[in-house]
VOGU-3710 file (C-alpha; in Angstrom, 3 decimals, decimal comma):
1> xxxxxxxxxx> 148,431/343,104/120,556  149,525/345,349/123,256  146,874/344,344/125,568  147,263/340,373/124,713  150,828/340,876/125,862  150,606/343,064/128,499  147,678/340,177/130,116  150,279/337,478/129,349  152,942/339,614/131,195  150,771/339,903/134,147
11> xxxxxxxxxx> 150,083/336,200/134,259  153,626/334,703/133,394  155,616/337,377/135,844  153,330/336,482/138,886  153,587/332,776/138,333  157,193/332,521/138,277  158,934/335,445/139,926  161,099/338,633/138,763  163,187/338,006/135,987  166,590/336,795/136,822
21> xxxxxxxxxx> 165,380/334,426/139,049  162,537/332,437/137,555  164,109/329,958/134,757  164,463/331,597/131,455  165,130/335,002/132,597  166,754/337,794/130,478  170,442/337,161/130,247  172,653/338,417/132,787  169,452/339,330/134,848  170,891/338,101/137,993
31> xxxxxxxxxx> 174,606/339,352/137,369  175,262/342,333/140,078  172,642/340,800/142,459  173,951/340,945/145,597  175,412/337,330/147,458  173,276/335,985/150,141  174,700/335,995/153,333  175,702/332,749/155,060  174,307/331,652/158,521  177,098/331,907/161,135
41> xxxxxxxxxx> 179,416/328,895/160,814  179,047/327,484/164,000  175,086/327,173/163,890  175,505/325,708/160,613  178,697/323,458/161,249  176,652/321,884/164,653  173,173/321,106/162,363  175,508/319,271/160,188  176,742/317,338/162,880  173,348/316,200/164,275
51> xxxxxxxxxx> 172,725/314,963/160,533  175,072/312,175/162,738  172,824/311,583/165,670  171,435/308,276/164,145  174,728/306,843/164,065  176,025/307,824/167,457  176,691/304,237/168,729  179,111/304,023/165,877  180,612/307,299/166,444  181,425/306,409/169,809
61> xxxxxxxxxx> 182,697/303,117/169,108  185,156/304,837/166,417  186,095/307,337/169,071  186,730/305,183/171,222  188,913/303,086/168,711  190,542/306,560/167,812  191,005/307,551/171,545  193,246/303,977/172,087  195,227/304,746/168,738  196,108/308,340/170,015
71> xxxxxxxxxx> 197,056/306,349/173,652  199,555/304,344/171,896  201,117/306,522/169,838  201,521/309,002/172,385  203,308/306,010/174,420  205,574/305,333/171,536  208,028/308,575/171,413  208,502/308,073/174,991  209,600/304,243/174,906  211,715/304,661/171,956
81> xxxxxxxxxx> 213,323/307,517/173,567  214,451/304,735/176,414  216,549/303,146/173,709  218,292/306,182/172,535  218,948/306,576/176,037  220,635/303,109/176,261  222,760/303,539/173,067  223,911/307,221/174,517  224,941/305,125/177,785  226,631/302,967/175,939
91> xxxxxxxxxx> 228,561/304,640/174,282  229,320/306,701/177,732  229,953/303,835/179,682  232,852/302,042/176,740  235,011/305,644/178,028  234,905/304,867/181,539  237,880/301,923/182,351  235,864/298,683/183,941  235,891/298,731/187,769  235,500/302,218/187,818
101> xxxxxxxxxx> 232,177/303,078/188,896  229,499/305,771/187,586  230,227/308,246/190,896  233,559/307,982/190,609  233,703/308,594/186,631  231,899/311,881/187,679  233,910/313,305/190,599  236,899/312,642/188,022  235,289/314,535/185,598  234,379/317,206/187,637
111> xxxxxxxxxx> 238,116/317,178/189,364  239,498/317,999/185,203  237,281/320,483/184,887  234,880/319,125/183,040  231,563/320,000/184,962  229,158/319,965/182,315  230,043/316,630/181,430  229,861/315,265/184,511  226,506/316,889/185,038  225,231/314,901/181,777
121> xxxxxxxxxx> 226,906/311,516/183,054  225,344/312,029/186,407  221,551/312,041/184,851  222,291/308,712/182,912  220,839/305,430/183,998  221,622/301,828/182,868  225,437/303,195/182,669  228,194/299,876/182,801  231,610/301,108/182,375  233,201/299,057/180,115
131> xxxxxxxxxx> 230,446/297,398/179,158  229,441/299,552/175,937  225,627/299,426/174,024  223,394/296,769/175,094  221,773/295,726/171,901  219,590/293,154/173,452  217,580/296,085/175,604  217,809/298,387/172,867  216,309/295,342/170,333  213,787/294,513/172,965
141> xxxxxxxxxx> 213,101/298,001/173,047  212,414/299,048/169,378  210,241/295,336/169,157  207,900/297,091/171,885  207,572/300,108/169,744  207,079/298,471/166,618  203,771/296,411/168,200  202,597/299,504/169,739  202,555/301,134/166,016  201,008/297,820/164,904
151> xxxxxxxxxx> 197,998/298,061/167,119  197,670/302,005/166,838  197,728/301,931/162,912  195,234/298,722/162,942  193,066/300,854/165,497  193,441/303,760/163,640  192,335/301,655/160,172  189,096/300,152/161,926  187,923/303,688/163,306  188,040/304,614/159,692
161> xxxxxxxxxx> 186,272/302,076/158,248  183,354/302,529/160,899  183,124/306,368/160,560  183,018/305,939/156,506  179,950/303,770/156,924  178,631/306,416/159,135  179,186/309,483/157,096  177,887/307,316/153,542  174,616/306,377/155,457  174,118/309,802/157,063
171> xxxxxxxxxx> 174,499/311,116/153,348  172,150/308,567/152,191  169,328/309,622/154,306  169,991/313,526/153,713  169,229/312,374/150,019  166,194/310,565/150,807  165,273/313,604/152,925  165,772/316,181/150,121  164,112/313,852/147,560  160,854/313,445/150,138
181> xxxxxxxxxx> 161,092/317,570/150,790  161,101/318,421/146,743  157,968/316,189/146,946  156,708/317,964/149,503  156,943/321,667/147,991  154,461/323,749/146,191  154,639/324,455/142,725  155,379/327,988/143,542  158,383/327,120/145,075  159,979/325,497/141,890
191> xxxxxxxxxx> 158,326/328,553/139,769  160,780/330,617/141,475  163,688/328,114/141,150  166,038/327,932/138,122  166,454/324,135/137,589  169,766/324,093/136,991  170,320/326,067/140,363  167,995/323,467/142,000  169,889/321,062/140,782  172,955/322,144/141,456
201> xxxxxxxxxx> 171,708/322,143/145,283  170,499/318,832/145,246  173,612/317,109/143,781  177,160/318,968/143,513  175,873/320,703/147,067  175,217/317,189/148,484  177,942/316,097/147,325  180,451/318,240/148,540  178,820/318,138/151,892  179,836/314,074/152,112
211> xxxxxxxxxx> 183,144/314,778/150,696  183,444/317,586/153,632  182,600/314,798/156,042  184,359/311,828/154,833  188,020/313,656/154,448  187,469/316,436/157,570  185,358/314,157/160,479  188,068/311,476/161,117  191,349/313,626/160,781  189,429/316,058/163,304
221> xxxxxxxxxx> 188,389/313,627/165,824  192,188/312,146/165,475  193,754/315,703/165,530  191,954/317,016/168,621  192,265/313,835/170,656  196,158/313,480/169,425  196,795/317,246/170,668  194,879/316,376/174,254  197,421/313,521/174,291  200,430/315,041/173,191
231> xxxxxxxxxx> 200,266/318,174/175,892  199,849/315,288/178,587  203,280/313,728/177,501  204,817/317,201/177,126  203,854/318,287/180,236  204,947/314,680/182,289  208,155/315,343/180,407  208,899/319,042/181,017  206,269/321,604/182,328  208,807/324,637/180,822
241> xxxxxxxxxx> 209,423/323,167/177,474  205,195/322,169/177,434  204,597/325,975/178,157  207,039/327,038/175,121  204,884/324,416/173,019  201,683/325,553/174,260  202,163/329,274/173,320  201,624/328,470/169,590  197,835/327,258/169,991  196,730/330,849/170,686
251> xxxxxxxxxx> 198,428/331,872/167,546  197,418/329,300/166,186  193,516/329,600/166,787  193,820/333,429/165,742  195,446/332,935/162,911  192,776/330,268/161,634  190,067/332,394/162,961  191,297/335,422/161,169  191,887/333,483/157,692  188,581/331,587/158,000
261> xxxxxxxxxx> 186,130/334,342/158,555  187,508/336,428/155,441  187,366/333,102/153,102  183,815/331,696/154,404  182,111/334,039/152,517  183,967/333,624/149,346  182,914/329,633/149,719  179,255/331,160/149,782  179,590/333,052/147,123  181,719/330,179/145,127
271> xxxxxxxxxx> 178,645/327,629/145,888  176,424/330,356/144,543  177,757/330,977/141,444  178,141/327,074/140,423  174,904/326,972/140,677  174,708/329,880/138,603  177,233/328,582/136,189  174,781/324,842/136,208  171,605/327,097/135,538  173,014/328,431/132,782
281> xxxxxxxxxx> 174,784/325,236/131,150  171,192/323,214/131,581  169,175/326,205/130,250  171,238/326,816/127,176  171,839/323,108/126,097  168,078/322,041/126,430  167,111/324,523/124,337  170,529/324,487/122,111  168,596/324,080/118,423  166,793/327,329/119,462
291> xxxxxxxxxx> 169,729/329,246/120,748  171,135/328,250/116,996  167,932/329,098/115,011  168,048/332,805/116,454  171,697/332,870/116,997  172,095/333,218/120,142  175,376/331,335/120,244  177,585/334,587/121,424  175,101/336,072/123,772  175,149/332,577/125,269
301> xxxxxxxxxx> 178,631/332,010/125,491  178,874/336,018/126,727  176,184/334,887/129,956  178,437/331,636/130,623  181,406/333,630/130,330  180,636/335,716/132,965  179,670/333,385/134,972  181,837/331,141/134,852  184,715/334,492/135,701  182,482/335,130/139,020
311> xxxxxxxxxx> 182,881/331,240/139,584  186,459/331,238/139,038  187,231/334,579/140,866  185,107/333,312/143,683  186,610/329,645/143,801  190,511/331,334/143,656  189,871/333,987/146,918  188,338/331,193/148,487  191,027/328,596/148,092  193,745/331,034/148,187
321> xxxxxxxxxx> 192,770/332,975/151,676  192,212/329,502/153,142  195,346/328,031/151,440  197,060/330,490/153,399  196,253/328,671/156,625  198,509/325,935/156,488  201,793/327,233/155,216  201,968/330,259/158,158  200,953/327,394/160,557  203,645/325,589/159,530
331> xxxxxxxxxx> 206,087/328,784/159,706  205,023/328,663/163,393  205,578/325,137/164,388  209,218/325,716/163,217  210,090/328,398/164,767  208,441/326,901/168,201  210,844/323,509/167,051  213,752/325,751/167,046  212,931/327,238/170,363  212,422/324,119/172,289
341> xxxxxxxxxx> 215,643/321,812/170,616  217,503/325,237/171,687  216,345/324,925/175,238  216,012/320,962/175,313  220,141/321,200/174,472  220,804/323,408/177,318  218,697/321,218/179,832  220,627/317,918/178,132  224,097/319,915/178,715  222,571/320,963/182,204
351> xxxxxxxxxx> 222,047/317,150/183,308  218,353/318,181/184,250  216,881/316,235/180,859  217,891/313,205/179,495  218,990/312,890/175,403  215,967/310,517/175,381  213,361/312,780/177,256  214,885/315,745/174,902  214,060/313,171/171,588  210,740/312,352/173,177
361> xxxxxxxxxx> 209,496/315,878/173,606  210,865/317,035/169,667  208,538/314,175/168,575  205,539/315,248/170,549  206,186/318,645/169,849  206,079/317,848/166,119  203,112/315,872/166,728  201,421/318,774/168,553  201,957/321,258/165,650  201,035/318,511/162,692
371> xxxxxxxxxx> 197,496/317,973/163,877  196,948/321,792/164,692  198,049/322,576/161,267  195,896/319,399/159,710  192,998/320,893/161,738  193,774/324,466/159,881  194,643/322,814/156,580  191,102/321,228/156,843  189,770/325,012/157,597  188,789/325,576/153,493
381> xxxxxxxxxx> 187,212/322,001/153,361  185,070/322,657/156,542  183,675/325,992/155,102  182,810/324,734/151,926  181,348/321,553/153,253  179,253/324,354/155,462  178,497/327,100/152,552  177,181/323,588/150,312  175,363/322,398/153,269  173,258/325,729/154,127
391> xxxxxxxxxx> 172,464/325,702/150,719  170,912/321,920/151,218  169,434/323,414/154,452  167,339/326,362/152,737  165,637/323,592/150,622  164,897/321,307/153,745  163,487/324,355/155,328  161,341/325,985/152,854  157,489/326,123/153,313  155,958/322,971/152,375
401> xxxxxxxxxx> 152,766/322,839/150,604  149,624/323,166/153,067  149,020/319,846/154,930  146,567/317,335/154,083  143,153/317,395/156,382  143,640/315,661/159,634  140,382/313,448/158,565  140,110/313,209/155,165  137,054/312,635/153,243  136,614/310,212/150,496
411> xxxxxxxxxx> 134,328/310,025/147,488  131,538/307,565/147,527  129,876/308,651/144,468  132,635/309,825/141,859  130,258/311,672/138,966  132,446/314,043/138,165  130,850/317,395/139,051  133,111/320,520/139,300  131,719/323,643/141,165  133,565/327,018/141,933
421> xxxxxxxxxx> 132,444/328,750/144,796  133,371/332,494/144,975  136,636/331,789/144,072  140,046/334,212/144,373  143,357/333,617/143,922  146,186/335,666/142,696  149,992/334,937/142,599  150,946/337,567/144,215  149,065/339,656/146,280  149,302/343,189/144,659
431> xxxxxxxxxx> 148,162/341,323/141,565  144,938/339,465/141,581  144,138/337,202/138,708  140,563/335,760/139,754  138,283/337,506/141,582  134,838/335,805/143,396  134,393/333,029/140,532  131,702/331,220/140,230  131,140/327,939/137,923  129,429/324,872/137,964
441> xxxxxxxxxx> 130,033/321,734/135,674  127,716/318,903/135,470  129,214/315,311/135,020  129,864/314,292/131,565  130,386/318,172/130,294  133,026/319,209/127,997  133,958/322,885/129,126  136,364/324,525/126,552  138,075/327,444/128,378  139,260/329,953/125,559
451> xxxxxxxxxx> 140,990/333,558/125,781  144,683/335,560/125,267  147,602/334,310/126,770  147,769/334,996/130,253  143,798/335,384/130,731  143,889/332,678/133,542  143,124/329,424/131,909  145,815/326,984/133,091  145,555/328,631/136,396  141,629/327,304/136,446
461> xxxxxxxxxx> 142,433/323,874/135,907  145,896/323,866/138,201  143,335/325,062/141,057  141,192/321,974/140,502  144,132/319,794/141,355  145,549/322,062/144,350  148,879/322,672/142,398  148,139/326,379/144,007  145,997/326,970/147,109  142,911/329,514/147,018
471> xxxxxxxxxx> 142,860/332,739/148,343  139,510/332,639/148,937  136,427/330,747/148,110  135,983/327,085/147,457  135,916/324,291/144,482  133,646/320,795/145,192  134,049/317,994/143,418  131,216/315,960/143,808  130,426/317,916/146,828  133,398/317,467/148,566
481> xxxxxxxxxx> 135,801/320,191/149,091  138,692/319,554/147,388  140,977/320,547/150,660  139,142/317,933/152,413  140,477/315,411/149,652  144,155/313,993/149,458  146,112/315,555/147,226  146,840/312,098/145,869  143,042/310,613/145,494  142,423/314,014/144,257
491> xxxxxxxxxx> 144,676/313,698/141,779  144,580/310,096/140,824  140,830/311,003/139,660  142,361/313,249/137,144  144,056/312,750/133,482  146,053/315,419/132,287  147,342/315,959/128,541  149,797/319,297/128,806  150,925/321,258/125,575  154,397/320,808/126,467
501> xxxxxxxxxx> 155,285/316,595/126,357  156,969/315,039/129,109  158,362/311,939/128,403  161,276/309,824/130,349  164,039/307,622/128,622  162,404/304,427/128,379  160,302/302,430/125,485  157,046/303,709/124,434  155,594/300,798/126,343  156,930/302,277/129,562
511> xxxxxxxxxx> 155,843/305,405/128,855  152,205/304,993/127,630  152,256/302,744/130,808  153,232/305,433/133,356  149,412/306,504/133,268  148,449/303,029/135,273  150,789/301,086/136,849  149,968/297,170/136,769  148,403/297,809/133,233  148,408/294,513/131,181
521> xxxxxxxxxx> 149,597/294,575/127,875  146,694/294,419/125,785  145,316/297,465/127,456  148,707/299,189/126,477  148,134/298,269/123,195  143,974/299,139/123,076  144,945/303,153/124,330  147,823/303,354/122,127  145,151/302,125/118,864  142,621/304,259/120,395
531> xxxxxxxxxx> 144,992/307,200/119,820  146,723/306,536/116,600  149,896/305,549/118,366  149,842/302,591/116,763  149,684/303,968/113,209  153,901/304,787/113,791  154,715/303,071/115,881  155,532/300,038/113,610  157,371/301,863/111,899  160,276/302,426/114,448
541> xxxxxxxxxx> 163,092/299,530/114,810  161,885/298,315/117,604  157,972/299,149/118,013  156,542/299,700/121,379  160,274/298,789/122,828  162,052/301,542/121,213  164,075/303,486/123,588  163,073/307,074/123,832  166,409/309,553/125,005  166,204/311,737/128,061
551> xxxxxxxxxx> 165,300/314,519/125,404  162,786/311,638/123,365  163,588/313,891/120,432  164,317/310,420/118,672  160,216/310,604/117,688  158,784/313,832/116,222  157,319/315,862/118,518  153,431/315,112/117,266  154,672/311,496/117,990  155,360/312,674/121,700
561> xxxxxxxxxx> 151,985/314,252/122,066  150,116/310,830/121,131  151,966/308,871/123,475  151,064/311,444/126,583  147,358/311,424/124,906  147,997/308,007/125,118  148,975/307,625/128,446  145,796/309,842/129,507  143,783/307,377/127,528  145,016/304,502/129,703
571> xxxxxxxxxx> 144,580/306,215/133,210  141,046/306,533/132,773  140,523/309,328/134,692  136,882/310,366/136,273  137,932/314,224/135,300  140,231/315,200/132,401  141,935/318,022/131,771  143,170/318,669/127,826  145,884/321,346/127,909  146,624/322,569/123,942
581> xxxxxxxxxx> 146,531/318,504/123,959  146,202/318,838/120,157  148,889/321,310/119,426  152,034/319,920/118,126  150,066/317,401/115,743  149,377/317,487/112,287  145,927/318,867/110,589  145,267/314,848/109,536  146,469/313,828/112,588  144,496/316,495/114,383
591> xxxxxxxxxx> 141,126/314,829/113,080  141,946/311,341/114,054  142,683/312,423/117,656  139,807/314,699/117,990  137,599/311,528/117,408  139,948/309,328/120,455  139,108/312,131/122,570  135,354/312,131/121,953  135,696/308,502/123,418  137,829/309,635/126,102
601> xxxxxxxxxx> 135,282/312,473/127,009  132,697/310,078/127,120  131,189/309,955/130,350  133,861/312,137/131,508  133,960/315,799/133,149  136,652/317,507/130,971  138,263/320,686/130,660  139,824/321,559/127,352  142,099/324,648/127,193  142,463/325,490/123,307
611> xxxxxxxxxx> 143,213/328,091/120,832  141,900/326,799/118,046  138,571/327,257/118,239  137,998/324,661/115,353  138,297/321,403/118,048  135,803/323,025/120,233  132,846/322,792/118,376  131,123/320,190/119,813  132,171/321,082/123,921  128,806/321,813/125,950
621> xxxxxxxxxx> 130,047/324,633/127,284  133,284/327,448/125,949  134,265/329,631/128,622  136,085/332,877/127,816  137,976/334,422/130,156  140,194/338,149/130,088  142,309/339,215/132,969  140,864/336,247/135,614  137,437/336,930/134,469  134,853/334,853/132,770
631> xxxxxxxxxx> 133,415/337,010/130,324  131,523/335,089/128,411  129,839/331,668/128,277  127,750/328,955/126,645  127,800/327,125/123,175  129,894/327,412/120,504  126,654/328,945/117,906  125,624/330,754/121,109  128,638/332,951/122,090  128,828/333,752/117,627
641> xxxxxxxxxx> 125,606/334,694/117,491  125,992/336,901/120,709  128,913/339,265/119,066  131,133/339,459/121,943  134,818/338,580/123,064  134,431/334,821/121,600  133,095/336,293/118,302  136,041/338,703/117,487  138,364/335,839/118,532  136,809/333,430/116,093
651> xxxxxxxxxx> 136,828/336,123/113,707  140,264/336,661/113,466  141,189/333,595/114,107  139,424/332,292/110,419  139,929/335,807/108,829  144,020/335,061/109,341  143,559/331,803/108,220  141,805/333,221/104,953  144,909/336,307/104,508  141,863/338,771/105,144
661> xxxxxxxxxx> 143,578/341,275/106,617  140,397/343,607/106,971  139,117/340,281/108,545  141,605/340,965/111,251  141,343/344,646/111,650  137,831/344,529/111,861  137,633/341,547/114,471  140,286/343,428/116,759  139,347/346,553/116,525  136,809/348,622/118,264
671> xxxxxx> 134,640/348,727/115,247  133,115/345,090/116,409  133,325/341,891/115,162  133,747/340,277/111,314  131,478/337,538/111,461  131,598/334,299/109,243
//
């Protein structure tokens, strides 16, 4: 037993990876590993924006929409500022006696003593004495800034629109492009992938990239070109009080640099563990009935548990460190507001400023800070939107599976003949699995493939349909090598019947139907008869148009193998490959399909992986293979009457059946074999 297990170690390990990264590793395997480290953020924040290169005519049309928003309202403080000037004349110009006019109101002033009135007097236009506040100006006034908002919001509402459309159809082809990569990967690749982590990358990753987008792109482009247009107005205003404004972008841009670089790598590491935290959650609850029937319930919750801690510790430093961005921005801006309605006041009292120019510049200042601190506020969306997005990236950049042949070659004469050329291939390379094999199989042949666990046998028949490229060597079919085939006409030559059932949510019509596309219904119905599908099928509610569940566990699971038997049946493959096809039915059962698959066989290369030897009787020719090796070869009465490796596994396989326990001993042991 030691040796069966240590061969299926060797096997399963290579295939899919070190444990606690392959799916259905030992729990808590990955716990402790250590977090990948993030591409630098501004490498990884500039591919995401070429993701927008196909919608650039829209992007510039919404800047340029956003560009004539940011115009107008920068326009706005300064005209409304002209009416607070007229109602502070007016209210001047009711104190000064009519006749009187503005010079001499200020030398009189100035004569009392009063100097720093007259100074503010002096700067004031539009002054009538007597006259009082001219509420037609100031009406006509505030009417011209309430259009200019009009147009600036209504801008502003159009840019969004167009950049929303952008972003959605940018997301929409990074989809497509994901979808068309996981196509495009080797089998290895997913070996070494938990699906829930996979899945995780492909949907809350993508996801959080277009939320990223939608609620950071347009409040950036609006920020940066509001802060361009609100240091113009400053600095037409009052050069001194723009350079008291300006000092608080340096502050500003180290205080967002310092935050941001100590929370990006908590966003990694939060993207990381969701995943994580998914791999788990999808592992567990598709296997849930087994997790009960061992009771595995605590060391389940234990392994989400501490995941889902590392998630939550992860999620709260990154939120917190870059929720700390906005509120000591905002400390900033008001001490900078202090500063400059301090020294606005003095240039007011001075005569240098007008009230309005003084009102003006508050509101631009105000506006200056917001979008800074919007643009730092936005800081924790950006780096997760970045962290989710490298993730997306490693999957669009991993190694794709070797290319087709530049000039493929076709089959003229499909027979059905198999050969393997001095074959090698191993998983990895410090642990080969086959070694120079040679094999040839005529058309029509039944070749059973027998041995332990982990001997090599699925990794024979995954060869013959390029799942995994050779090392070295070559395998023909019909003469042509099979990398001078397409993986697709390759493969559509081919019927496959796996051990595990996979099955979709959809009738048993649609899924029997999935092996030929176009397939009428009667020659649904003939493959389903020709497999006993048909014999339970009426009894279901429905028939053929009952609904199988994502997990079809709403039909037994020898039910499940009929209908992928069946759905072999239909393809009609030139080659077929029987994988434990036979496994999950019942003895009865067992005998009906063993006679469908004689028909199926017919005129049909086929490879038959099995461990009972009982269905392999009649196969042309049993293969038996240890460690990557064949060992042995030829009939069924043949490889008995020779004594070897098939012998003693025929032996024990009957001698358990029979509770001979000697049986056993004797078969595995080094005595030789217990023949019956």
């Amino acid at each position: 037993m030691s040796e069966l297990k240590s061969a299926e170690e060797k096997e399963a390990e290579a295939r899919r990876g070190p444990a606690g990264v392959r799916r259905g590793g030992p729990p808590h395997a990955a716990i402790g590993m250590p977090t990948e480290k993030s591409q630098d953020f501004g490498p990884s924040a500039k591919r995401v924006l070429r993701l927008l290169r196909p919608e650039r005519p829209v992007v510039v049309g919404a800047l340029t929409l956003a560009l004539g928003s940011v115009v107008l309202n920068a326009i706005g403080p300064k005209i409304l500022g002209r009416a607070t000037d007229l109602v502070f004349a007016g209210v001047f110009s009711r104190r000064i006696p009519a006749g009187v006019t503005q010079e001499q109101a200020v030398e009189r002033l100035r004569a009392s003593g009063q100097g720093r009135m007259a100074d503010v007097l002096a700067a004031m236009e539009h002054v009538v004495p007597g006259q009082g506040i001219d509420f037609a100006a100031v009406g006509q006034v505030l009417l011209a800034v309430l259009a200019i908002y009009v147009v600036a919001a209504g801008l502003q509402l159009v840019q969004g629109r167009l950049l929303t459309s952008a972003v959605n159809r940018t997301v929409f082809r990074l989809r497509r492009d994901v979808e068309d990569k996981l196509n495009r990967l080797p089998l290895p690749y997913f070996d070494a992938q938990p699906r829930g982590e996979l899945l995780s990358r492909v949907t809350n990753d993508i996801d959080n990239v277009a939320q990223s987008l939608q609620q950071t792109l347009s409040q950036l482009v609006t920020s940066l070109l509001t802060v361009i247009a609100m240091i113009a107005m400053m600095v037409w205003i009052s050069p001194l009080l723009a350079v008291i404004a300006l000092v608080t972008i340096p502050v500003t841009m180290v205080v967002t640099a310092a935050i941001g670089k100590r929370s990006q790598g908590h966003f990694v590491q939060q993207w990381k563990s969701t995943g994580e935290v998914n791999g788990v959650v999808e592992e567990t609850f598709t296997g849930h009935e087994l997790v009960k029937v061992f009771g595995r319930q605590a060391e389940a919750d234990r392994d989400f548990a501490v995941r889902n801690d590392a998630l939550h510790h992860a999620t709260f430093r990154a939120q917190f460190i870059s929720g700390i961005i906005m509120p000591t921005l905002m400390f900033i801006g008001n001490l900078n507001y202090v500063v400059i309605a301090v020294v606005g006041g003095l240039r007011v009292a001075s005569g240098t400023m007008s009230l309005g120019d003084v009102q003006a510049f508050i509101q631009y200042s105000r506006q200056f800070t917001q979008p800074l601190t919007q643009v730092a506020s936005m800081a924790n969306l950006m780096q997760s939107g970045v962290a989710s997005a490298e993730r997306v990236f490693e999957v669009l950049d991993a190694s794709e599976q070797e290319a087709e042949s530049a000039s493929p070659q076709r089959i003229t004469d499909p027979r059905g003949r198999v050969a393997f050329e001095d074959v090698s291939f191993a998983y990895t390379p410090e642990r080969p699995l086959l070694e120079h094999l040679d094999l040839v199989v005529e058309p029509g042949q039944t070749v059973a493939i027998v041995g332990p666990t982990g001997a090599g046998k699925t990794t024979l028949v995954n060869l013959v349909l390029r799942f995994y490229e050779l090392d070295g060597g070559r395998i023909t079919l019909d003469g042509v090598d099979i990398r001078h085939l397409t993986r697709h006409d390759l493969r559509s030559r081919t019927g496959m019947v796996l051990q595990d059932t996979w099955l979709f949510a959809g009738t048993i019509r649609e899924n029997i139907a999935y092996g030929r596309p176009g397939a009428t219904d009667d020659e649904i119905l003939e493959a389903a008869r020709a497999t006993y599908v048909d014999r339970f099928v009426h009894s279901l509610p429905d028939g053929y148009d009952t609904v199988l569940n994502a997990e079809a566990d709403n039909i037994s699971a020898g039910e499940r193998q009929l209908v992928t038997i069946a759905r072999a049946f239909l393809a009609n493959p030139s080659l077929l490959i029987l994988d434990e096809a036979t496994s999950s039915v019942d003895t009865r059962t067992e005998l009906l399909v063993q006679h469908a698959m004689a028909a199926l066989r017919s005129d049909r290369t086929s490879f038959v992986i099995a461990h009972r030897l009982s269905t392999i009787r009649d196969a042309d020719l049993i293969l038996v293979m240890e460690d990557g090796r064949i060992v042995e070869r030829g009939s069924h009465a043949e490889l008995l009457a020779a004594g070897g490796a098939f012998a003693r596994l025929h032996a024990a396989q009957f001698a358990a059946a029979l509770g001979d326990e000697e049986g056993v001993a004797a078969a595995v042991g080094q005595g030789g074999p217990s023949r019956t």
